[in-house]
N, C-alpha and C positions, 0 to 999 in steps of 0.2 A: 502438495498445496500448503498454505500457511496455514495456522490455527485458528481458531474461529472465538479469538479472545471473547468478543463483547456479547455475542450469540449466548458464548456458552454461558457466562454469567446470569444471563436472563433466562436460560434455562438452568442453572444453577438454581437459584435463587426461587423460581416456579414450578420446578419439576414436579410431578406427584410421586406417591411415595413409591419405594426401590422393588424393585418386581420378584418376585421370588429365583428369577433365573431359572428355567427349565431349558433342556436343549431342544425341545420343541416350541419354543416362544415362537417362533414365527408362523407356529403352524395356525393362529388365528387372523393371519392377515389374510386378505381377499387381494390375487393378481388377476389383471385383467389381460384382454388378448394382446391389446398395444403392449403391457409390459413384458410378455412372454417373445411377439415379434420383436421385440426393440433388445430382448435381453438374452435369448435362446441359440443355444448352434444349431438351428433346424440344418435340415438335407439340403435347404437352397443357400445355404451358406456355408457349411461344412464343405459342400463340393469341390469349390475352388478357392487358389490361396493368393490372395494381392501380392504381387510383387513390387508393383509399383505405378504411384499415383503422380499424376501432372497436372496441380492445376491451374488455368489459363483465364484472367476473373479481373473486371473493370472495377472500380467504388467509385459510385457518384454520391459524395458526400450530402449534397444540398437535398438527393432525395431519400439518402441513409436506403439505396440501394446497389445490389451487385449483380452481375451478369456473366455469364463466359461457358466455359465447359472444361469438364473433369474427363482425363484420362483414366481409365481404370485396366490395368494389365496383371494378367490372371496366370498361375499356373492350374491345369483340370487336375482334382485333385481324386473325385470319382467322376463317373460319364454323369452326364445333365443335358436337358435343355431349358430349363430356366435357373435363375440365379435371383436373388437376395441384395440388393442396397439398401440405403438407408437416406431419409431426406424429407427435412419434415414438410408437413402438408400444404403451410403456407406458403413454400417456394414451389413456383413452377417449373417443372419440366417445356421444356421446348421439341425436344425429342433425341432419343438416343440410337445409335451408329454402332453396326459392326464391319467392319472392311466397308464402309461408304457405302449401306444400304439401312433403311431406318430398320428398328426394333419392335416387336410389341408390347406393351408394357402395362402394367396395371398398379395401382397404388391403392394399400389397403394400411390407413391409419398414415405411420411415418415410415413405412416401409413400400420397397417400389422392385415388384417381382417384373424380371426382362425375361422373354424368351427369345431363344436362341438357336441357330440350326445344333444337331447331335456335335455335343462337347465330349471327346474323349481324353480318359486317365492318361495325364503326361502333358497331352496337348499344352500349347500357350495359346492367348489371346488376348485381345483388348478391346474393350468397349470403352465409348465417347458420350459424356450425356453434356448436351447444352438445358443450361439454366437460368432462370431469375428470377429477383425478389427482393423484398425489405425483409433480411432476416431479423426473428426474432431478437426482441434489445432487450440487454441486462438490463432490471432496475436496478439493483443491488452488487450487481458483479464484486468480486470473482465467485460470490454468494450463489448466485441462478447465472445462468448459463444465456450468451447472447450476445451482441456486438455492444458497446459504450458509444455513443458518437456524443464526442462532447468538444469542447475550444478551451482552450490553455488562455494565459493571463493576459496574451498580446489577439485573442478573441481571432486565432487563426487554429483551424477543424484538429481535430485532437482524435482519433480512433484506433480501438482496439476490439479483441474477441475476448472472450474466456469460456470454453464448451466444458470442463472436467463434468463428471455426472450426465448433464443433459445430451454430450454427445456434439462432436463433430457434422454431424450431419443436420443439426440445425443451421449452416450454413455453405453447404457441400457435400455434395454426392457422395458416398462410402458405403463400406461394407464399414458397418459403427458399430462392429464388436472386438473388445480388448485382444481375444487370441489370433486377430491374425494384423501383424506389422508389416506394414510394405518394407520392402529392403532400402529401399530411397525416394526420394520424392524430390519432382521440382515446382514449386511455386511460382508463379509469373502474377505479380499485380500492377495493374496501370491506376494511377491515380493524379490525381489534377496537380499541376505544377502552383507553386514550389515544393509541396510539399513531398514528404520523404517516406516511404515501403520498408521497415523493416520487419523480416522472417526469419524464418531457422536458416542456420548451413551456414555456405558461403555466398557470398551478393557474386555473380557472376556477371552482370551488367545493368547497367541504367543507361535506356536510349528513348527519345523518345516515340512515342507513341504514334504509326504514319497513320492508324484507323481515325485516331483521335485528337485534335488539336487542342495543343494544352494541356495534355495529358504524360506523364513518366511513364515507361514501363519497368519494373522492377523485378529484376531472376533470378530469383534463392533457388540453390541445389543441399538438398538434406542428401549423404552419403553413407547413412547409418541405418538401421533400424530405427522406427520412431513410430509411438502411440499416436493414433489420431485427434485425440484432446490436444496434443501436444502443438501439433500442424498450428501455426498461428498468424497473423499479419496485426501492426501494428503503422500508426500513419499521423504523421502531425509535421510539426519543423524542428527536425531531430537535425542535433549536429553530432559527429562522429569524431574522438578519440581512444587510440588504442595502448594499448601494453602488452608488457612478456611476462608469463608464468614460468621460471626454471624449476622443472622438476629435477628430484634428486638424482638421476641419472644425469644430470643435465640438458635433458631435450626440453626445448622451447616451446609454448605453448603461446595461441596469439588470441591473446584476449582485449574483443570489442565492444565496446558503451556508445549509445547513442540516446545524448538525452535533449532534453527540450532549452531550445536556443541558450534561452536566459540563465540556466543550472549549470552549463560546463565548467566554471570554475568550481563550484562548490561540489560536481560531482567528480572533479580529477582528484581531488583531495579526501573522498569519502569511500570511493571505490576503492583506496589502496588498498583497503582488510580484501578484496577476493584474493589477492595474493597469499595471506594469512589462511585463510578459509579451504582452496584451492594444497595447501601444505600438508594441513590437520587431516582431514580427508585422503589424500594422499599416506600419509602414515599408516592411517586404518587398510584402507581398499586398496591401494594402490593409485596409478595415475587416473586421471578425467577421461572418462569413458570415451568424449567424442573426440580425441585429439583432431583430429586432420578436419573437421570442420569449426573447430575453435571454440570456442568460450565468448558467450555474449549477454550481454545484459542491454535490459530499453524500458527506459523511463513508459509508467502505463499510466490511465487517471485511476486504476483502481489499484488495490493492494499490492497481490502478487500472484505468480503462478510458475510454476513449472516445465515451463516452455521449451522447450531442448535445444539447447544452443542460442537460446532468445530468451534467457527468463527475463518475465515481468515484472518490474519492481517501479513500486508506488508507495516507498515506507517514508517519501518526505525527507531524506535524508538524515534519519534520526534514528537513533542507537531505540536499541530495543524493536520490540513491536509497536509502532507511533507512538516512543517514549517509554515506555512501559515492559512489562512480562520478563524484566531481565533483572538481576540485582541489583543496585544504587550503586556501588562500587568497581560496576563493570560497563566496558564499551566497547559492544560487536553491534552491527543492523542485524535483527533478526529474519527479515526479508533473505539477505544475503546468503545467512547460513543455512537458513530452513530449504530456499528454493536451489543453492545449491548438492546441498546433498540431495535432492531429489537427481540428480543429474544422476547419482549412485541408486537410491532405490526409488525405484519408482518410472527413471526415463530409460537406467539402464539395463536393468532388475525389475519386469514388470510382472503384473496380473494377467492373467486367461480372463477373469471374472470378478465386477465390484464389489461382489460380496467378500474377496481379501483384499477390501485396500487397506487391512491392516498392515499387509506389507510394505506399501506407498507410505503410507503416514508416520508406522509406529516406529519402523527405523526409520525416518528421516527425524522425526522427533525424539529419539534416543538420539540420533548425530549431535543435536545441540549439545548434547549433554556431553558427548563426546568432544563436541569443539572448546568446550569449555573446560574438562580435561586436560586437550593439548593444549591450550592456550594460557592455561590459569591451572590450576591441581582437583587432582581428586576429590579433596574435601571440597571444591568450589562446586564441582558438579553437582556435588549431592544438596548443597545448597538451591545450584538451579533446579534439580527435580523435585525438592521437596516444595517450589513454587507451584509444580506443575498439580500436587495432589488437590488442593482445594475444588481443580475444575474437573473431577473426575466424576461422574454420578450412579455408575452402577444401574441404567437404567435398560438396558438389555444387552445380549452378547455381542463380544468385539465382529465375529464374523456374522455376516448376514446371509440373509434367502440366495440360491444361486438361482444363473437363469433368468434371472425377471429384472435386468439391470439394477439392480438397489442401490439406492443414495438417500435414502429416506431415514436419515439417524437422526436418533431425538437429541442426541448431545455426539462430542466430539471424543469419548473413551478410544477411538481406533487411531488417537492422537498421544494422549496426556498416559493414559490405561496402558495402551501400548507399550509406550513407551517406559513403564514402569515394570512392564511384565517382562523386557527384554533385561530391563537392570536386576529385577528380581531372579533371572536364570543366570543372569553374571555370578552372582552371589550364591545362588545354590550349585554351580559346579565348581564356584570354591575354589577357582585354578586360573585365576588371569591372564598365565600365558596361552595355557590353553581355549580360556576364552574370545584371546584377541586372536589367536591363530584359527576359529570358528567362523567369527566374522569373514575374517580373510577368504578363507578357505569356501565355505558355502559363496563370498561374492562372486571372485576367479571361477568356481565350478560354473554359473550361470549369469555371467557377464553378459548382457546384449542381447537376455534371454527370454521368455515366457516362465515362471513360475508357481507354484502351488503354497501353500500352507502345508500340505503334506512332504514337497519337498524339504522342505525349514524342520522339518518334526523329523525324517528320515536323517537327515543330514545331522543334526544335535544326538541324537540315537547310535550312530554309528561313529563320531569324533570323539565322544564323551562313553560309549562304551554302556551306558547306562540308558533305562526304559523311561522318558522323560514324557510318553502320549498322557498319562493321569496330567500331570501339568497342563501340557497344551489345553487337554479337554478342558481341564476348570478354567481356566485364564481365559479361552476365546469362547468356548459355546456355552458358559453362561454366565449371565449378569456378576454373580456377586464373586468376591475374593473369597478366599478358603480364609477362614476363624483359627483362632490358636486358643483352646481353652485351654484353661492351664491354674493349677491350685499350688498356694506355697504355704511351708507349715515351717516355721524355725523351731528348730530344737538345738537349745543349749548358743552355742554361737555359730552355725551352719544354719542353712536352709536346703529344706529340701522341695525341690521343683513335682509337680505332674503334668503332664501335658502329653494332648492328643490334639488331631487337627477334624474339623466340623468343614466339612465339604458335599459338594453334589457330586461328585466323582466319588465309588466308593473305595478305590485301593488308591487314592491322591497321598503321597507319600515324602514331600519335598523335604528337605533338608532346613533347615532354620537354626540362625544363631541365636543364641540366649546367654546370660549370664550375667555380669557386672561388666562396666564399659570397656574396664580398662584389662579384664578375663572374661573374655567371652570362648564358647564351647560351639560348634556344630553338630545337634541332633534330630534326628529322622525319626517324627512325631507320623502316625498310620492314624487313620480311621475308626478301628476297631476298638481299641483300648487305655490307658491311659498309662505312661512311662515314667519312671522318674528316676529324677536327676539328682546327686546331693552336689550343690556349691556350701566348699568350707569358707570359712569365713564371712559369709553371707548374711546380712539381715533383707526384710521386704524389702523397704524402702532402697534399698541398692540395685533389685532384680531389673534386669533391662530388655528386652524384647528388641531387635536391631530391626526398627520399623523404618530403620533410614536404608537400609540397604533389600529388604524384603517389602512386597506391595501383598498387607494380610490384613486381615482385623484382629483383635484380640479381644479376649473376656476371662474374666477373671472369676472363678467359681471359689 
């Protein structure tokens, strides 16, 4: 997802003061039963594993309602007779079908228990739920979670969704937990003519509608793995042009925009950096995850989002984050970059659980950085990250409570912090080819995957050779950065350094450069005691702390 510029500023600016960081900070939160049903792998969802969703769904705009029914096909994963969806309270059920016999069903909170005859280990199957309702509307989107129904400048219906956090199933039946991805999914929207359905995948057909006069129907086929936040529909009077992405092998990639009537010229000429973007990326990870269902972008009235194969972009056509968040001297859309590298971490490289969407956020927000590396140099990057520090607050750990769906962050650290902690490990293993062969290497192993934070810690441990968990522990499960104390004392024309590092982890061990700018040294400051360094030639006023390449605090005894 995009960063949360103007939020976090206002929590910048208001925060109360920095909490001491313990790795039990969450243990003073109160979860209730909704956030354990809504966030938990119980036995009624553990059971069985989605293979694949269909869903089949009218929009009647003038009443900013929808209708239809959700296939849901199952592989038995242990025996059951009941199972576990998801769908919040103010949509109705109409009722649900197994082989064309109803269901019984019960609904406690936003969660909707079906029982079923005896389900055995292996079996497949499929359940059918007809539904309707006004689903829940963003005020704020892509902020809160909900449909936009709003009208463009020519005062013709303008709609879109954004679920990330609140869950897919405020608009559609699911099993609404991150670790299970159906293999494919197809979409079918009908909606009132002239206006235009676009989804993920491939458009497979537009005919109209024989139920409905006046009405399109619209058939996206997603042929990938894909999160249910992701699943999206967007609808207004979108016109369509396209392009080719040559990747370095030279296989062709087909990449489509559909933006709103009056923008097509101004967005064939704005779009051309995905080409740019789609390269850089490329360098890093290799090619775009989804080839064979293409590359897509569609004009939204809200910001942006991560949409797979559909991202959402509302950045107005303007460099930066709506003008902003980028250097003066530089011109990429931030929209662009941000939500396509989600295409890499995040749509292709996903979470079990939101409690790491540091993974989702913090590398796609290192990707900037990255983009702007390939794009522009190294020293430019460090320029753009050193933008990123001001909005950092330390107000508790990057990873959150498992289990109880969490999106409940006071500030946006699993963003800015993140991505600071990733450049801060570039730097401490000191080995850039090695570093970029890490990246690589960990994405290719779980390309298209379900992921852990433990994976990422196992993975860095075993490339690098070296026991890197003291890190991870400080940097995600608590609040604050590791301190570098550190005393200098000249003697004669040298100085001589001390230095030990003040951390919650007690054998945190990291590496850090010191020295004068233009000689600097790498030394591995412990916990315990204090070290010291002699730099010849050295006065204080030279001594330099590389806080551009390390995310530390320092203090000076």
């Amino acid at each position: 997802m995009y960063q949360r510029f103007f939020i976090l500023l206002i929590c910048f600016l208001l925060s109360s003061p920095i909490l001491s960081g313990q790795r039990d900070f969450y243990d003073s939160f109160t979860f209730t039963r909704a956030d354990s049903l809504r966030g938990m792998l119980s036995p009624e969802r553990s059971c069985f594993d989605v293979t694949y969703y269909a869903l089949d769904i009218r929009v009647e705009p003038d009443k900013r309602f929808i209708s239809g029914f959700v296939d849901v096909a199952y592989t038995v994963v242990e025996d059951f007779t009941r199972l576990q969806l998801d769908l919040f309270a103010n949509m109705d059920i109409e009722k649900i079908e197994y082989k064309g016999k109803k269901l019984h069903y019960s609904r406690e909170f936003q969660a909707v228990f079906v029982d079923l005859p005896a389900q055995k280990k292996g079996q497949h199957g499929k359940i059918r739920v007809y539904y309707h309702g006004q689903p829940q509307r963003a005020v704020n989107a892509p902020w809160d979670g909900g449909f936009v129904w709003k009208t463009d400048l020519n005062a013709n219906d303008w709609i879109a969704v954004a679920c990330e956090g609140d869950g897919a199933s405020l608009w559609w039946p699911t099993k609404d937990h991150l670790s299970d991805e159906p293999d494919s999914v197809s979409i079918t929207v009908s909606v009132p003519d002239p206006l235009v359905c676009v989804s993920n995948g491939q458009l497979l057909s537009a005919k109209s509608d024989p139920k409905h006069l006046g009405y399109t129907r619209y058939h996206w086929f997603v042929s990938y793995p894909i999160n249910n936040y992701n699943i999206t529909l967007n609808i207004g009077d979108y016109v369509h042009f396209a392009d080719v992405y040559e990747s370095a092998d030279g296989d062709q990639l087909d990449l489509d925009f559909y933006v709103l009537s009056y923008n097509l010229e101004r967005a064939k000429t704005h779009f051309r950096q995905v080409n740019q973007t789609l390269a850089c990326f490329e360098n890093y990870f290799g090619k775009y995850p989804f080839w064979n269902d293409g590359f897509g972008m569609v004009e939204t009235p809200y910001l942006g989002m991560e949409h797979q194969g559909a991202i959402a972009y509302g950045n107005n056509y303007m460099r930066g984050y709506l003008g902003a968040m980028i250097p003066s001297d530089m011109n990429w859309d931030y929209i662009i970059v941000h939500e396509t590298g989600h295409e890499y971490f995040g749509n292709s490289i996903s979470i079990g659980d939101l409690s790491e969407m540091w993974i989702h956020e913090s590398f796609t927000t290192y990707m900037e950085a990255l983009f702007v590396e390939c794009s522009y140099s190294y020293q430019d990057a460090i320029r753009y990250l050193e933008g990123q520090k001001p909005f950092i607050i330390n107000a508790q750990p990057i990873l959150g409570p498992m289990g109880v769906n969490w999106e409940k962050w006071s500030s946006s650290d699993h963003y800015f912090k993140g991505s600071w902690v990733l450049h801060t490990l570039r730097h401490a293993i000191n080995d850039d080819v090695l570093w970029f062969d890490l990246l690589r290497g960990f994405y290719d192993k779980h390309v298209r995957s379900i992921v852990t934070t433990e994976d990422f810690i196992s993975y860095v441990n075993e490339a690098t050779g070296k026991d890197f968990r003291p890190f991870f522990e400080q940097y995600l499960w608590y609040s604050n950065p590791p301190t570098l104390v550190y005393r200098l004392t000249e003697i004669e024309h040298d100085l001589v350094v001390e230095y030990k590092w003040l951390a919650d982890v007690s054998d945190f061990n990291m590496p850090v450069r010191i020295g004068i700018p233009s000689r600097t040294q790498m030394v591995t400051p412990n916990t315990k005691a204090f070290q010291k360094l002699l730099l010849p030639n050295c006065r204080i006023e030279d001594f330099y702390i590389a806080t551009d390449r390390f995310y530390i605090r320092t203090k000076k005894e």
